[in-house]
N, C-alpha and C positions, 0 to 999 in steps of 0.2 A: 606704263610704264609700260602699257601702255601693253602687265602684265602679265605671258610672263605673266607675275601677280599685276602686273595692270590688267592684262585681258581678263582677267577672274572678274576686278572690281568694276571694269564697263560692264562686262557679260551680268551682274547680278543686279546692276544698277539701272541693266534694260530690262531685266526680266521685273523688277517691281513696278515699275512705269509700266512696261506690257499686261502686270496682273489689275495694277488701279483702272487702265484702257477695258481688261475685259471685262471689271466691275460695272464701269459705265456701258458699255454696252447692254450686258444682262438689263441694266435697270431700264433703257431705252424700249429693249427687248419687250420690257414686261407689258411698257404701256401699251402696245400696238398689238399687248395678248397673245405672244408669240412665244414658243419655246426659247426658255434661255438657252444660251450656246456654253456648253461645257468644256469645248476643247478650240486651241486661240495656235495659230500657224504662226511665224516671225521667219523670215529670210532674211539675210542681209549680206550684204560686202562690204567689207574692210582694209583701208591700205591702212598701214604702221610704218615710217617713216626707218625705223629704227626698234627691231625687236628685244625688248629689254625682258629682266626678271628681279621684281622686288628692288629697280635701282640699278641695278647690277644689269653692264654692258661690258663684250670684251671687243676681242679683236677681230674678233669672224661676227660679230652683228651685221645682220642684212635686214634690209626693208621687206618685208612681207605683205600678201595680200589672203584674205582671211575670207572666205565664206564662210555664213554660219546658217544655220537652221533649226529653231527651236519648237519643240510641241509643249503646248503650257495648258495647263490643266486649270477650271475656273478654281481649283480647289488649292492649288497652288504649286500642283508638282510639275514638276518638266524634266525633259531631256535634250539637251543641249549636244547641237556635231558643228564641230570648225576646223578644217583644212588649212593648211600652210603651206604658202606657194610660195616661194625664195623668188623676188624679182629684182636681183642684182643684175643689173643686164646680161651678160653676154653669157653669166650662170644659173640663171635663173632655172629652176627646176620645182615638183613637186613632192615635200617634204615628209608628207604626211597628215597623221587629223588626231583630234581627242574627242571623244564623248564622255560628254556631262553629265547624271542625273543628280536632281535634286530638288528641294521642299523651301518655298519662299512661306513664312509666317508671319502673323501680326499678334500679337500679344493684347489688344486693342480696337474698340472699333473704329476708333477714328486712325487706326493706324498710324499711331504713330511711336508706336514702339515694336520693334520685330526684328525679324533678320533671317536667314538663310541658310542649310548646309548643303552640302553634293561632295560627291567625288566626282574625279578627273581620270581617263586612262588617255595616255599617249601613246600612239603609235607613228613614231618618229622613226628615223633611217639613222640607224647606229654612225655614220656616215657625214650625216647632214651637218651646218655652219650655223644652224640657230641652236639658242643657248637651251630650246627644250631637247636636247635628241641625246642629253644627261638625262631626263626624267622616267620615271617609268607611271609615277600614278601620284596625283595628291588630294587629300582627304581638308578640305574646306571650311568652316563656318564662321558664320559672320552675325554682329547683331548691330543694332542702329534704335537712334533715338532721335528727334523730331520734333520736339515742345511746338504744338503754335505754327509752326514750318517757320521758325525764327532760326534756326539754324539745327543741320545734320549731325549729330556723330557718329561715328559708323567704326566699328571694331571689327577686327578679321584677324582669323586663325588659319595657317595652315602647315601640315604636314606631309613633306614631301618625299615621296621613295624615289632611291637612285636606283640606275639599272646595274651598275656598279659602283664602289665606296659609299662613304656615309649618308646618312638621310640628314635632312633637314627640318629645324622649326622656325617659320616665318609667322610675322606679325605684323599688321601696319595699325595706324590710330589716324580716321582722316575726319577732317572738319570741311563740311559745304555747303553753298547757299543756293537752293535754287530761285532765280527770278525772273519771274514772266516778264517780259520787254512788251510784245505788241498779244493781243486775244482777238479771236476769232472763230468760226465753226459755233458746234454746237455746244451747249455749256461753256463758250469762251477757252475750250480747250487745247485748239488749235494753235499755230503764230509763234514767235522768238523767244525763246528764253535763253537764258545764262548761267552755267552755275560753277562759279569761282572753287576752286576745293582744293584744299593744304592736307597732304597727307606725310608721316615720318612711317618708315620702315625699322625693323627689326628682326635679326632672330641670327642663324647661322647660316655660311655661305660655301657648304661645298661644292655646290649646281657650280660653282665658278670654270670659266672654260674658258681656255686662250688658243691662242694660234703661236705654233714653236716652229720657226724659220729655220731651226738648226735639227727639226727632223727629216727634212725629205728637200733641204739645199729649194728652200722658199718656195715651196709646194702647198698643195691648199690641202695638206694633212691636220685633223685638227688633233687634239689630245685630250682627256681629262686629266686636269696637273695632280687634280686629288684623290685619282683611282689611286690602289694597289700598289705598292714595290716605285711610284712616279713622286714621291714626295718625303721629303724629312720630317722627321718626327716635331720639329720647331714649326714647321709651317703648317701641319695639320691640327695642330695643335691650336694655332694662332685661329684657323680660320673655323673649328670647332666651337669659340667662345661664342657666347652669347652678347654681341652689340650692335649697337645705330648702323644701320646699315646705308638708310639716303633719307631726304629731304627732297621732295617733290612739288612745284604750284601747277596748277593745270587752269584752264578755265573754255568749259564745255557749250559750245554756242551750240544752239540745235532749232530747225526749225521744221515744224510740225504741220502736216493739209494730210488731214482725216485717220487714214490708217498711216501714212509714210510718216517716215521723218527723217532727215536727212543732218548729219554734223560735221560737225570740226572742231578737234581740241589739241593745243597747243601743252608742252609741259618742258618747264625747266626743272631740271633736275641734277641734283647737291650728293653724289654718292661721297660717304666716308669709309675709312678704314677697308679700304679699297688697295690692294698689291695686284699687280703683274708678276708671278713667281715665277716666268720661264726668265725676266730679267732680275726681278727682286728691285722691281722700282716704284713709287706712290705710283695709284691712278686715281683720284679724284677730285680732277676737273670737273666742274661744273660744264655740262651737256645738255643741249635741245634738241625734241623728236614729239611729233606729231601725227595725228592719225586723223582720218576723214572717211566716211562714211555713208549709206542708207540702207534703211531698212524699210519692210512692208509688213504688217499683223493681220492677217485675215481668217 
């Protein structure tokens, strides 16, 4: 969504694949009699087609490119840093970054009941055209279930501080299936998989940000429509309630040779109860945006 609360739900959804990878490692480790490895590196680049948050796209969305860099702990903690690089052509610039810390758990030994908390700090440019440079910091947790690996469900919280006006509570509920296509490597670990996933969003949508043509005679000044003294009491009001925020399908092709792995996931996405307040008009069109990637764990 690619996050925005999508970037959250990839970014947690790499880090448990990266903790079951360092599992298996240790266990390789053991047999060859060799110290198990405690601490697990992850680099990666990422382009985003279309920078979203929880569904929610406006008018100054830009495609971005995202390096990240994770230190992952065999015990499950990490610290997560990702960069935003605006590459709308002729404006491209860089945005800023966030660092992550946080705790993947399992509840279970065969893992398959667990889930994850962290915070988020933003260090965005008051300035900037993506929809994070509203944010100041959001507070995370997520849990997930897995019968069988018959199918995911994976619940997420999160709370989000503005740098100014109101905070936010988002929620999403997503359901997905992972499935190996071609095995390869060692333990058949390696090779193609797919995993189809339907997530619905929820919660409140101040983070909303548009572009107003009638402040600076169609200058690329952006606004928070929902700061301070910038909005009527009907329309804070409106966008304060708690509802369905979007409707999202994705389906995550990713293909795996030893430490790398490289993807592509497509997502169409159903935003509701969605307004343009600088015109007071619907926005929700159904929209598609994409992101493609690799990464490296060593």
């Amino acid at each position: 969504m690619h996050k925005p609360k999508l970037l959250a739900i990839v970014l947690v959804l790499w880090l448990l694949l990266f903790k079951a990878y360092g599992q298996q490692l240790k266990a390789d480790t053991a047999i060859n009699k060799q110290a198990p490895k405690s601490l697990f590196i992850n680099a990666g680049l990422q382009y985003l087609s279309d920078l979203t948050y929880a569904g929610r796209r406006d008018a100054s969305s830009v495609p971005v490119l995202l390096p990240t860099f994770t230190l992952i702990s065999a015990k499950g903690f990490f610290v997560a840093a990702i960069g935003y690089f605006d590459v709308n052509g002729g404006k491209s610039a860089a945005e800023g970054f966030s660092v992550t810390p946080g705790y993947v758990f399992s509840f279970d030994k065969k893992k398959e009941f667990g889930g994850a908390i962290s915070a988020t700090k933003y260090f965005i440019t008051d300035n900037s055209p993506i929809i994070l440079s509203s944010f100041n910091a959001t507070v995370d947790g997520q849990l997930h279930y897995n019968p069988d690996n018959i199918v995911k469900l994976t619940i997420d919280g999160s709370y989000r501080f503005s740098k100014t006006g109101s905070n936010d509570v988002i929620n999403d509920a997503e359901l997905s299936k992972e499935i190996q296509l071609t095995k390869s490597g060692k333990n058949n670990k390696d090779g193609l998989k797919i995993t189809p996933t339907v997530t619905i969003y929820s919660g409140t949508q101040s983070f909303y940000k548009t572009s107003d043509s009638t402040l600076a005679n169609n200058s690329s000044v952006i606004k928070n429509i929902l700061s301070p003294g910038e909005t009527t009491s009907a329309q804070n009001q409106q966008v304060r309630q708690y509802t369905i925020l979007a409707l999202s399908g994705s389906l995550q092709v990713t293909y795996a040779i030893k430490t790398w792995q490289i993807s592509f996931t497509p997502y169409l996405i159903q935003p509701y109860h969605q307004v343009n307040y600088a015109n007071n008009t619907p926005q929700n069109g159904t929209y598609f945006l994409f992101t493609t990637g690799v990464s490296v764990t060593f």
